[in-house]
C-alpha positions in Angstrom: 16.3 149.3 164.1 14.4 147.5 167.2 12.3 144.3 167.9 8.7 145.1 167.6 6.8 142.4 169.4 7.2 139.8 171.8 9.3 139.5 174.6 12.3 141.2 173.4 10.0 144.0 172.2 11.7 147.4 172.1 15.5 146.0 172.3 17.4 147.8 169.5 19.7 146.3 167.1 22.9 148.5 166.4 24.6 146.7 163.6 28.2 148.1 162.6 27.5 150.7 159.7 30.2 148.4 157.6 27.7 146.0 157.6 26.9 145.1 153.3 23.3 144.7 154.1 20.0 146.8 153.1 18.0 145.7 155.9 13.9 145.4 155.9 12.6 148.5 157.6 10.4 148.0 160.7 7.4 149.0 159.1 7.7 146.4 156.6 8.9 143.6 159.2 5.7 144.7 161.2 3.6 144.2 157.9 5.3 140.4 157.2 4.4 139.8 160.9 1.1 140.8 160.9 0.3 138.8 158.1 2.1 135.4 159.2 0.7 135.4 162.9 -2.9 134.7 160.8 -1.3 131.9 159.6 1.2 130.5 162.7 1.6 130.0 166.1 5.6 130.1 166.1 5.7 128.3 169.9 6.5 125.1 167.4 7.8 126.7 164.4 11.2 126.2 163.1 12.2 129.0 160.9 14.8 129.0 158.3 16.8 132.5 157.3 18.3 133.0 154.4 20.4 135.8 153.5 19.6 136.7 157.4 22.1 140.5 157.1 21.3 141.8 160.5 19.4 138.9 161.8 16.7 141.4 162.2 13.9 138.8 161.2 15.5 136.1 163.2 15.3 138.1 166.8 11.6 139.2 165.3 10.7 135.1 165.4 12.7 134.6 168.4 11.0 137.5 170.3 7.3 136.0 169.0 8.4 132.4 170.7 9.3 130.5 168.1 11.1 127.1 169.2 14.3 127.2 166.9 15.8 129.9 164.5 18.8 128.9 162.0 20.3 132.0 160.8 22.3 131.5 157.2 24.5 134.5 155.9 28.4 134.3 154.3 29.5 137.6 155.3 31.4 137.2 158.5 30.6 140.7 160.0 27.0 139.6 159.9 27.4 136.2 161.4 29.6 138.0 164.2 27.2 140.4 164.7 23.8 138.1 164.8 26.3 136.1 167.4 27.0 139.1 170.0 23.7 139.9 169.4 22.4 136.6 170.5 24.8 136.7 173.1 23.2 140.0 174.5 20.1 139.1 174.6 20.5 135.9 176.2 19.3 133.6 173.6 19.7 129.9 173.0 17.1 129.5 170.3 19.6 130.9 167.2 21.7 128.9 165.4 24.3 130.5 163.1 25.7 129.5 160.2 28.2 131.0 157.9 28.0 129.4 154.7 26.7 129.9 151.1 23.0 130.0 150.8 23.0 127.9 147.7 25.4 125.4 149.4 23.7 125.1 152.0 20.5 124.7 150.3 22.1 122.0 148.2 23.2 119.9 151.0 19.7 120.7 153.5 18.8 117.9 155.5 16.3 119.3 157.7 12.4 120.7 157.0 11.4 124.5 158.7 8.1 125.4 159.0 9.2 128.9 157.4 11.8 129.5 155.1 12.7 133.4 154.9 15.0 134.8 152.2 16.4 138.7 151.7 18.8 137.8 149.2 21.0 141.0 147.4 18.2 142.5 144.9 21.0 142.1 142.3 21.7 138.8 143.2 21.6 136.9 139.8 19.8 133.7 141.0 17.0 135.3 142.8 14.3 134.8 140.5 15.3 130.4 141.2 15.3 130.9 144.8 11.4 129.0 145.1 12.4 126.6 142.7 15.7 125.5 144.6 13.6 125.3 148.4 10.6 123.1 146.6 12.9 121.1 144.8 15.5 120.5 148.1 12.0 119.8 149.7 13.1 121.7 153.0 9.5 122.5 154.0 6.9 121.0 156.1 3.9 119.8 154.6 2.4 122.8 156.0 5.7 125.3 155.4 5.4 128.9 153.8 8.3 130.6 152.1 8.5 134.0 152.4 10.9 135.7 149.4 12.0 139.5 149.6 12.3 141.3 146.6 12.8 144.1 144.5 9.6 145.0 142.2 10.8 143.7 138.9 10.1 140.5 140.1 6.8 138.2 139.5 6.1 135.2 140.9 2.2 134.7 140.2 2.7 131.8 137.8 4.8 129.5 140.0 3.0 126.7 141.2 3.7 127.6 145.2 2.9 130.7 144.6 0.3 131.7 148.2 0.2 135.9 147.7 2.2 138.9 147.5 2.3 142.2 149.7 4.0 145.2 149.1 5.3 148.2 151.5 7.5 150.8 149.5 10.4 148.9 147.9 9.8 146.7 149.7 8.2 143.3 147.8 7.1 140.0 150.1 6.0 137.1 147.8 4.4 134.1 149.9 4.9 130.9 148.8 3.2 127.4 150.2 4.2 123.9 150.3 0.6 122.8 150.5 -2.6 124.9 150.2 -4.8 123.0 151.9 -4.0 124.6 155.3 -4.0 128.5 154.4 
């Protein structure tokens, strides 16, 4: 696993093998990034985690510039590991934060300019994930949520819904606070 852009591009990650993640491949990381950097400059973004494993997608923003990354995962290994990680690499940007996604998400008090979530694909709430971040209003006006998931999922009727990509297994459904900006 390895950084693919910005200034940290080419570091590899070497997460413990213990690890209880399944974490997005590079070529599917690549794919989310190409798409979002049509859409944001991440110099002022604040990006949101969820479910952040690895933290794979969290060095990925940091590496593009963005200002501030808050990393969420309960698994202690993980939050150790995005830590020494951080560490490492000398950043100052990443803020981690072991807790309960839905928790967390109950008790939010701060708006992200992008949300990101790779939740468990059996996770049992999934499917409320975009409901719980519209209704705990933790976007900007301008904010996009970005939801991995496994194919037996449809979002197309929600009312955020933005668009969907797909790479192998691998399922991205965009969602927007506001449309008039995409």
């Amino acid at each position: 696993m390895r950084i693919i852009a910005g200034s940290l591009r080419g570091r590899k990650l070497n997460p413990p093998t213990t690890l209880p993640v399944r974490p997005t491949t590079d070529m599917a990381r690549e794919s989310l990034f190409n798409i979002l950097n049509n859409y944001r400059d991440y110099d002022e973004c604040t990006i949101l985690d969820l479910f952040a494993g690895t933290g794979a997608v969290s060095f990925e923003f940091i590496s593009r510039g963005a200002k501030e990354v808050t990393a969420i995962d309960i698994n202690n290994q993980c939050t150790d590991f995005i830590k020494a990680t951080s560490r490492q690499l000398e950043i100052n940007n990443l803020h981690v934060v072991r807790t309960d996604v839905f928790d967390l998400l109950k008790r939010a008090y701060k708006k992200f300019d992008i949300v990101f979530a790779d939740p468990p694909y059996a996770l049992d709430k999934l499917a409320s994930l975009p409901d719980i971040i519209f209704e705990q209003n933790i976007l900007n006006e301008d904010g996009i949520f970005i939801l991995e998931h496994p194919r037996e999922y449809q979002f197309k009727e929600h009312p955020h819904f933005w668009q969907h990509r797909h790479y192998g297994k691998v399922n991205f459904t965009f969602f927007a606070q506001s449309f008039d900006k995409q």
